[in-house]
N, C-alpha and C positions, 0 to 999 in steps of 0.2 A: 653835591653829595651823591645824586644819583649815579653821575659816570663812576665814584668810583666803588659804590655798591654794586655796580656791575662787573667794573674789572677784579674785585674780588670774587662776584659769582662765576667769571671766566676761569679765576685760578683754582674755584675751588670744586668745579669738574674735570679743569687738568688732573687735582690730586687724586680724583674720585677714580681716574681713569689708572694714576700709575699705583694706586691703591690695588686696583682688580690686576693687574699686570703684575704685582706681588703674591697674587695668586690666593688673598682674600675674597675675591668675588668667585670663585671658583664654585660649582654643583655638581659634586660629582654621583648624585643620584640621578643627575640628569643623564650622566652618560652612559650612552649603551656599549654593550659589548656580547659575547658570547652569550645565549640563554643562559640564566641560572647560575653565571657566574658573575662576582661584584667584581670592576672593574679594579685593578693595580694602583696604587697610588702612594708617592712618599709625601710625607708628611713635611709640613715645614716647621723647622727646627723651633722651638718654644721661646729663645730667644728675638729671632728673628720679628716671630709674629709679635712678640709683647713690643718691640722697637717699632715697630707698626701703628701698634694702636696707640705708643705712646706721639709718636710725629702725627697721629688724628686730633687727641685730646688739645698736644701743643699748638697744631694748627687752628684751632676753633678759637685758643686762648688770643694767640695773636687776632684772627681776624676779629673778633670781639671789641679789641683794644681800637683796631684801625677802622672799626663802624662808628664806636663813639669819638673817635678823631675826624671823621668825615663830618659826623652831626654838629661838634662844639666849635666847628670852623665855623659853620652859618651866621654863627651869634656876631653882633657888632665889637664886643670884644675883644673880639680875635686880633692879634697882631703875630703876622709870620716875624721868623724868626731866621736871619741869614744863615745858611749854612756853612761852615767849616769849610773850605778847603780841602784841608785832610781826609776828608770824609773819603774822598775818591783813593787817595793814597791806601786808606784800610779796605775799600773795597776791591783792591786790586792784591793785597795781601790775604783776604780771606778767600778770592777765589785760587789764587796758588796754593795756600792751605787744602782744600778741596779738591783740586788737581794734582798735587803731591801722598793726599790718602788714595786718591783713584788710581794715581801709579802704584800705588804701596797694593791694593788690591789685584789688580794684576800681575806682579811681582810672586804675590803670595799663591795664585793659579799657576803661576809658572814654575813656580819653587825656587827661586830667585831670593836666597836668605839675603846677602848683601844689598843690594836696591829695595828690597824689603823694610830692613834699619834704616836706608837714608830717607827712603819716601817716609818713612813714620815721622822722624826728626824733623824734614822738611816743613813735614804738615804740623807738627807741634810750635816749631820757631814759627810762623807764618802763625798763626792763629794767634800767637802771644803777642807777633810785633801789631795785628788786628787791636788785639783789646789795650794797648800801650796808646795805639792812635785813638782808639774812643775818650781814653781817659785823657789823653791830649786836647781832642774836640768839644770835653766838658769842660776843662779849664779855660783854653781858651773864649767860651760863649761865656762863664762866668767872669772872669777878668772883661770883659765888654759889657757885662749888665744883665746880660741876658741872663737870671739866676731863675732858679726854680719857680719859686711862688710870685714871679713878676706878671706872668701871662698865661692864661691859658696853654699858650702853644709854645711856650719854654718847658710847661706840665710834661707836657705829650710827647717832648724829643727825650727830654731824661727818661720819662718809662720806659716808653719803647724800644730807644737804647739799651736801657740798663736791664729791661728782662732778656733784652737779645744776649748781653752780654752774659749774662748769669747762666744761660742756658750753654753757654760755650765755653764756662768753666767747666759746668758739669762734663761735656764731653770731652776738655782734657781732662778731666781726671781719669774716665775710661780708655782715654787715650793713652795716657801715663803708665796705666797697668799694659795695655797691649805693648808699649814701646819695652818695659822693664821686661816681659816676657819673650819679647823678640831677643832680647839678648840671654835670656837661658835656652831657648829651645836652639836646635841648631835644624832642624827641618820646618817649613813651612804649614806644615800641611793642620797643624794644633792650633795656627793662628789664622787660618782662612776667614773662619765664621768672625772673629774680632774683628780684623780688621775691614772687612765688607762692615759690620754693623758701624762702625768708625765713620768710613766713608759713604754709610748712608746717611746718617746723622748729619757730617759737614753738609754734604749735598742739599739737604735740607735748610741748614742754615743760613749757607749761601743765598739761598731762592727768596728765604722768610728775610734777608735783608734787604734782595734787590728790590722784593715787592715795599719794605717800611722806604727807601730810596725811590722811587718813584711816584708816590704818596707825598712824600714830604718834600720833594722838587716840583709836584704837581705833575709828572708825567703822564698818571695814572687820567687822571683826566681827560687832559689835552690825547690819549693815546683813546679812547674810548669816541669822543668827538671824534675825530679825524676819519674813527672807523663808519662810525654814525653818517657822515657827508658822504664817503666814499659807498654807501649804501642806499644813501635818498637818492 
């Protein structure tokens, strides 16, 4: 339990770090400039910042979830729980998902309407064919036994799963709106702010699975150890 209380204390001063790099740690009382004049500053867009604090709130939610899956493991009733196969085939579709919006983001700095539409679509199919495999991977552990209320740790894969999943409807659905809007606007430039919010949000996602994916292979552990010996 302890390693991997740690490798979530590791990820959660990564975030803390690319939090301040979005430009929420920022003091601009602290900065000097000419006497008597307050220094220039643009403001970040109110969007931006609320999708900020909401990938804070989400991130707390999650690690919350993966503290008490660290602790309920210790108990003697614990029985892991094989993983799916497929699991790997989805996590290779949602990280193209997330690299199909990052294209779609760049596209949109470049003014690039057409590779703009496909990256969005891209990123839409990929996220769908993601949650088509999840629901694949619960069928399957259900047809094997592995059902909900059998075990502790059959508990912990459906939740965790299934709030991942939930939170990736949510973002297609604001994916949907940006894609329907990509087809009326005929310049980029009204969909820059979407689609970055888009593709911060996947980016997000991505990260919050590999970290539930590592956790639930025991990576997370065994990657904390490893460090620990390499350090004694």
């Amino acid at each position: 339990m302890g390693s991997i209380l740690l490798f979530l204390s590791g990820l959660t001063v990564i975030g803390a770090w690319w939090l301040s790099r979005q430009g929420l740690a920022s003091k601009p009382w602290l900065e000097q400039g000419t006497a008597g004049v307050l220094p220039e500053e643009t403001p970040a867009p109110p969007y931006r910042v609320g999708l900020l604090i909401l990938l804070a709130v989400i991130g707390s939610l999650f690690a919350l979830f993966i503290s008490a899956y660290a602790m309920r493991m210790q108990l003697p009733d614990w029985r892991t729980l094989p993983l799916p196969r497929i699991l790997w085939l989805n996590t290779t579709m949602l990280a193209l998902s997330s690299l199909a919006l990052h294209g779609a983001k760049r596209a949109a700095e470049r003014g690039e309407m057409p590779e703009l539409r496909a990256s969005l679509l891209a990123g839409g199919i990929s996220a769908l064919a993601f949650l088509s495999g999840q629901l694949l991977a619960w069928r399957q552990l259900s047809n094997e036994g592995y059902v909900l209320a059998a075990n502790p740790a059959n508990a912990f894969f459906y939740i965790l799963t299934g709030l991942h999943g939930l939170h990736l409807l949510g973002g297609l659905a604001a994916l949907g709106r940006t894609i329907e809007k990509a087809w009326r606007e005929h310049a980029t430039k009204r969909l820059r702010l979407s689609v970055e919010l888009c593709a911060t949000y996947w980016h997000f996602l991505l990260l919050v699975w590999l970290v539930f994916l590592s956790v639930l292979t025991g990576w997370a552990g065994g990657f904390v150890d490893i460090c620990r010996q390499l350090l004694t």
